[in-house]
LOZA-193832 format. One record per residue (C-alpha): z, x negated, y; residue number from 1. Coordinates in nm, 4 decimals. Example, Ala and Ser with C-alpha at 12.3 -4.5 7.8 and 13.67 -1.06 7.14 Angstrom:
REM LOZA-193832
<site <0.7800, -1.2300, -0.4500>, 1>
<site <0.7140, -1.3670, -0.1060>, 2>
REM end
This chain:
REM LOZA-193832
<site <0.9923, -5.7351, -2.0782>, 1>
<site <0.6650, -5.8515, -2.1725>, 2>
<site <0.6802, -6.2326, -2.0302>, 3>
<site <0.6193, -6.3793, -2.3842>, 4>
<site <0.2618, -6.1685, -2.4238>, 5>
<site <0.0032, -6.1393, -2.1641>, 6>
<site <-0.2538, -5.8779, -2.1168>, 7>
<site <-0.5164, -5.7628, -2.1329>, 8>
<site <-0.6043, -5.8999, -2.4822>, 9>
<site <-0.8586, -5.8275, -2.7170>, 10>
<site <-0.8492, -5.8055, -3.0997>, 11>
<site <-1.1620, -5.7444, -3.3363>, 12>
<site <-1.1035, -5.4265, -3.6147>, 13>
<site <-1.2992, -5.2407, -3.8060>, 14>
<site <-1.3368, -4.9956, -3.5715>, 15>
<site <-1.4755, -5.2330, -3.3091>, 16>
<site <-1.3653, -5.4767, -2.9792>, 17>
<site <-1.0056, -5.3281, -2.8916>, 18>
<site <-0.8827, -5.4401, -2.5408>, 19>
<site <-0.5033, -5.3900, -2.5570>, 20>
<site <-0.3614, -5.3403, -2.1941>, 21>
<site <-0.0381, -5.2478, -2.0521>, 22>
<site <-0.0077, -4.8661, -1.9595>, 23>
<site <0.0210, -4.7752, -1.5634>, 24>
<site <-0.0343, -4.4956, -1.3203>, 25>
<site <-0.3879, -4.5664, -1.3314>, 26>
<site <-0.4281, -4.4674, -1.6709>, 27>
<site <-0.2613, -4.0752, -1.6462>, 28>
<site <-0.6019, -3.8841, -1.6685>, 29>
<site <-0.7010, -4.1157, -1.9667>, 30>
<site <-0.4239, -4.1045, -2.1878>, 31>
<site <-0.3673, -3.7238, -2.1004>, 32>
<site <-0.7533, -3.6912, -2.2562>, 33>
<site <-0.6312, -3.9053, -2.5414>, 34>
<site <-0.3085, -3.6791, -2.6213>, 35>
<site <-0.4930, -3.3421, -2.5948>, 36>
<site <-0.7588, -3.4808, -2.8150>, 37>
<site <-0.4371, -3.5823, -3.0997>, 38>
<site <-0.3732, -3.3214, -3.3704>, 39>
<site <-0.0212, -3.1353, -3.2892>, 40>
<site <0.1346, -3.2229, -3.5949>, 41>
<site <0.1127, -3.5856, -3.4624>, 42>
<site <0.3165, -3.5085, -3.1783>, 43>
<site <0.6179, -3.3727, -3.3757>, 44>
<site <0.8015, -3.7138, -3.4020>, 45>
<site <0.7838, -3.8109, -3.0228>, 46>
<site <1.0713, -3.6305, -2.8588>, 47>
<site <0.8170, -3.4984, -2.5978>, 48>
<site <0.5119, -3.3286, -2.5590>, 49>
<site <0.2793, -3.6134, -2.4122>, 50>
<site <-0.0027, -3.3975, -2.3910>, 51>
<site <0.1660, -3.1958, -2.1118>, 52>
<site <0.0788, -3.3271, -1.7990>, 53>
<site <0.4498, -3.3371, -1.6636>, 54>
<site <0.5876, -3.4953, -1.9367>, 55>
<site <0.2968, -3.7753, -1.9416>, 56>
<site <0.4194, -3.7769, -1.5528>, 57>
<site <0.8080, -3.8441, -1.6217>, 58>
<site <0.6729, -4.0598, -1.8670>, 59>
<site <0.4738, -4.2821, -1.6447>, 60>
<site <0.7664, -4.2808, -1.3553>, 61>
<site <0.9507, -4.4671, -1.7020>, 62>
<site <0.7328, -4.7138, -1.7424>, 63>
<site <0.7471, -4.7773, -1.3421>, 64>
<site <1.1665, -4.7896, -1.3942>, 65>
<site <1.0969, -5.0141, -1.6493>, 66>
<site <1.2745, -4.8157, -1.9111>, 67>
<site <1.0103, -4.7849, -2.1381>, 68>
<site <0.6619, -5.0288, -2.2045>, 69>
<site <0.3799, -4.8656, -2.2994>, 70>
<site <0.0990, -5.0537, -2.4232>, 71>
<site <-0.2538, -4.9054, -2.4595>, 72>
<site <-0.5278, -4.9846, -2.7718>, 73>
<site <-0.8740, -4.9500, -2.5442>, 74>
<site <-1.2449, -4.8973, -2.7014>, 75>
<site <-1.4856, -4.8484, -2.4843>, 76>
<site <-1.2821, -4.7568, -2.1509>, 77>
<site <-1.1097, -4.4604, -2.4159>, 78>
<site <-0.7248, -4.4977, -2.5175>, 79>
<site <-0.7442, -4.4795, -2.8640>, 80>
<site <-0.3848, -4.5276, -2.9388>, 81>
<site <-0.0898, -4.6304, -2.7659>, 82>
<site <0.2004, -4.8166, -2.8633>, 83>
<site <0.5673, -4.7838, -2.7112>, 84>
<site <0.8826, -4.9785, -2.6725>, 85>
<site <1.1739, -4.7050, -2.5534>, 86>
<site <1.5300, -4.9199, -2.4963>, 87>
<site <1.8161, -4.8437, -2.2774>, 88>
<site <2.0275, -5.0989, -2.1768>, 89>
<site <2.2570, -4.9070, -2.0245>, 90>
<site <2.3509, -4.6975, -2.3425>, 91>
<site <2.6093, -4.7891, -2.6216>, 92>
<site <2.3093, -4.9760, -2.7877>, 93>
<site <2.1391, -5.2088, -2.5428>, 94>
<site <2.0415, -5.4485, -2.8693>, 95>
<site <1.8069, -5.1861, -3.0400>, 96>
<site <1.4767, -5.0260, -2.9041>, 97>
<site <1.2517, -4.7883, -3.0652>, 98>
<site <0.8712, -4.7764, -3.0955>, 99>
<site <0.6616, -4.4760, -3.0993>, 100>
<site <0.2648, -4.5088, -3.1962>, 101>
<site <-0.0037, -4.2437, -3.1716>, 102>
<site <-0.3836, -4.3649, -3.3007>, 103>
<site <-0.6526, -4.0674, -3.2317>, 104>
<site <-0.8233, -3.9797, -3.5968>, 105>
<site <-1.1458, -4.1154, -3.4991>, 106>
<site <-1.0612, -4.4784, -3.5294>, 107>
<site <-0.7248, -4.4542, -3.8215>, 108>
<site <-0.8070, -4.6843, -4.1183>, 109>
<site <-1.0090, -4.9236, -3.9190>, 110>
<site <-0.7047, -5.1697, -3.8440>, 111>
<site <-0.6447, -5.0183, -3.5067>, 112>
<site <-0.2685, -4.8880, -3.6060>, 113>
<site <-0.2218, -5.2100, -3.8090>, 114>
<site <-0.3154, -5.4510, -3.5025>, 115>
<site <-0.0643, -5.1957, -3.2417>, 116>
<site <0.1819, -5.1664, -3.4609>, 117>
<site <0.2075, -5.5765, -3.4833>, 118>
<site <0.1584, -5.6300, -3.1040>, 119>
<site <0.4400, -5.3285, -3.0394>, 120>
<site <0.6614, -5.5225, -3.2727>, 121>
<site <0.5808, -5.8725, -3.0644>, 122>
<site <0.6773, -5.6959, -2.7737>, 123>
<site <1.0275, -5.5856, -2.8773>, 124>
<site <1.0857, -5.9554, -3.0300>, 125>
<site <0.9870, -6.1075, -2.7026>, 126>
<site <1.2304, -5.8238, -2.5195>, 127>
<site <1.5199, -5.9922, -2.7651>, 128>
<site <1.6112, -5.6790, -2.9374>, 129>
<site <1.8055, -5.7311, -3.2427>, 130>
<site <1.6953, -5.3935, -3.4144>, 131>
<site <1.4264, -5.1775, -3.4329>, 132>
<site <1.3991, -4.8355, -3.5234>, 133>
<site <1.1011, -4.5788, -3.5271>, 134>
<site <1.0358, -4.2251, -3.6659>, 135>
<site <0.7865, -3.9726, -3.8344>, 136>
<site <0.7695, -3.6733, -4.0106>, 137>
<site <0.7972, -3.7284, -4.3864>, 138>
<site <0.3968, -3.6662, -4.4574>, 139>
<site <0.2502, -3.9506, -4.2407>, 140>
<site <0.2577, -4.1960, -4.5452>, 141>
<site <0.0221, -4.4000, -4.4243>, 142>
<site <0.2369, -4.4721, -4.0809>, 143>
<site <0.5136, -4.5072, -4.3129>, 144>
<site <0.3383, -4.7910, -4.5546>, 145>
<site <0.2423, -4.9824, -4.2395>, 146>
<site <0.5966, -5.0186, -4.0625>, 147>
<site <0.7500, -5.0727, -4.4504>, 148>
<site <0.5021, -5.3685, -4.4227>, 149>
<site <0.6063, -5.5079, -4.1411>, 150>
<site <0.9943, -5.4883, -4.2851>, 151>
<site <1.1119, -5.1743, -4.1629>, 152>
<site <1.3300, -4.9365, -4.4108>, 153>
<site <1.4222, -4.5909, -4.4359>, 154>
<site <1.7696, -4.5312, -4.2944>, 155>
<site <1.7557, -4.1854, -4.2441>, 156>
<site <1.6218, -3.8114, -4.3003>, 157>
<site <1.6326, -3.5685, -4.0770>, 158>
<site <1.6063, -3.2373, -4.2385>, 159>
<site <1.3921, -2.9490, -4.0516>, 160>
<site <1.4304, -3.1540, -3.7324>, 161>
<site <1.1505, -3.0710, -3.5318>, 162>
<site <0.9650, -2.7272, -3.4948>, 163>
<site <0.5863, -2.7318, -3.4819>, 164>
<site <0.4074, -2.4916, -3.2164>, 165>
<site <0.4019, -2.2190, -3.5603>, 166>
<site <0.7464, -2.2237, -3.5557>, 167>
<site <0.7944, -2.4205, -3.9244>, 168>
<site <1.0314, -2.6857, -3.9379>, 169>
<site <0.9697, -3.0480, -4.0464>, 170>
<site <1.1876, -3.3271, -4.1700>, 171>
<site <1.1676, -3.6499, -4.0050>, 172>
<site <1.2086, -4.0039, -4.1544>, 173>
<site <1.3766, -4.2674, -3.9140>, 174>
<site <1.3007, -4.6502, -4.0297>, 175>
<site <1.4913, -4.9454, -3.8985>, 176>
<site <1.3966, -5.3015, -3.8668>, 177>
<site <1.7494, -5.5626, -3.8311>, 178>
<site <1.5143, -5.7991, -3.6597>, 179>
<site <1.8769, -6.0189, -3.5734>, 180>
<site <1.9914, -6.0229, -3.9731>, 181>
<site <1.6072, -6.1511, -4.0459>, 182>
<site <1.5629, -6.4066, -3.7852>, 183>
<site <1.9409, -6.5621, -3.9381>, 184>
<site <1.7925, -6.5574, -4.3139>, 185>
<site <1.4680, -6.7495, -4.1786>, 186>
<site <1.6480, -7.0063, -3.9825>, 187>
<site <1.9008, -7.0061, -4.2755>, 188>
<site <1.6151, -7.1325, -4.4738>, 189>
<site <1.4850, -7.3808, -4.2584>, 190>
<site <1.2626, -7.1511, -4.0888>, 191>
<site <1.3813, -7.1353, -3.7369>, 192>
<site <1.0277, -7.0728, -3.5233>, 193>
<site <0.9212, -6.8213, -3.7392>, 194>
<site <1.0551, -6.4835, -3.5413>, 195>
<site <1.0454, -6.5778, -3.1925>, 196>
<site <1.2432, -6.4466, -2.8839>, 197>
REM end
C-alpha cells in the first residue's frame, strides 16, 4: 500500500526531529505506553479501545493482514502519535478508506498532527482511494480545522454515538474527502500531477 512513500522519514516541527516509521509487531509495548498515556476522551472516536492490550493485539495481526497501515510519528524512540489508513477491499466500498490520528498532549500545537495528518493523507492517495473519510467527537476543533484544511467536509453527525467510561454520551462528526471528484477538477484545469496516485 505504501510503494509510493518510503520509510523511515524524518520531518522537522516545532516540537522537534520526528522520525515517521511504519507500525509493526515490534512496536506493541511502545504504542501501548503511548495509548495509556492519551486522555480517554481521545479514544472515543476510534471504534476500539487501543489502550487495551488485546485490542492493540488484533490491531497489530491487521496491520500484518494488511488490512489496515499504521504509521507511527517517533521523538526520541517515544510514539507520539500515530496515523492510520483502515480500507476494506472486500466490502461494498473498496474505493474509500478512513484515517484515524491520535497525537499525545505533550507535543499538540507543535506541527506534529499537521505533518501526520498530511503524510496519512499521502498514504491513502498513493493506495488509489477515491474517498476519504475520518471522525471525531464534535469538541476536538482543532482536529477538525486541520482535516477542513486539507479539504475534508462534514458529511455527517452522529448524535450520542459513543459512551465515555462515565457513561455520558457524545456526538461524533464524520468528514469526507472525494479525493476522485478533486483530482478530475485539477486535471480539468490543466493541473494533472498535482494529486498523485
Amino acid at each position: 500500500m505504501s510503494e509510493t512513500r518510503s520509510y523511515p522519514c524524518h520531518v522537522k516541527t516545532d516540537a522537534g526531529d520526528i522520525e515517521f516509521r511504519l507500525m509493526g509487531r515490534a512496536d506493541e509495548a511502545a504504542v501501548l505506553a503511548f495509548a495509556q498515556k492519551l486522555p480517554t476522551h481521545d479514544l472515543l472516536f476510534l471504534p476500539r479501545n487501543i489502550s487495551q492490550p488485546k485490542v492493540l493485539s488484533a490491531w497489530i495481526n491487521e496491520i500484518e493482514r494488511g488490512a489496515i497501515v499504521s504509521l507511527l510519528a517517533v521523538k526520541n524512540e517515544t510514539v507520539v502519535g500515530c496515523g492510520t489508513l483502515v480500507r476494506d477491499p472486500h466490502s461494498w466500498s473498496p474505493h474509500v478508506g478512513e484515517i484515524r490520528m491520535v497525537v499525545s498532549l505533550d507535543v499538540r500545537g507543535q506541527g506534529v498532527g499537521r505533518a501526520l495528518s498530511q503524510e496519512t493523507f499521502a498514504l491513502a492517495l498513493g493506495a488509489g482511494l477515491e474517498k476519504l473519510s475520518v471522525q471525531m467527537t464534535v469538541d476536538q476543533q482543532a482536529a477538525i480545522a486541520l482535516f477542513e484544511s486539507l479539504g475534508f467536509r462534514a458529511e455527517a453527525l452522529l448524535r450520542d454515538h459513543v459512551r465515555d467510561v462515565d457513561g455520558k454520551k457524545h456526538d461524533i462528526v464524520v468528514l469526507g474527502h472525494n479525493v476522485a471528484q478533486v483530482r478530475a477538477q485539477l486535471e480539468a484545469y490543466g493541473v494533472p500531477g498535482a494529486v498523485q496516485h
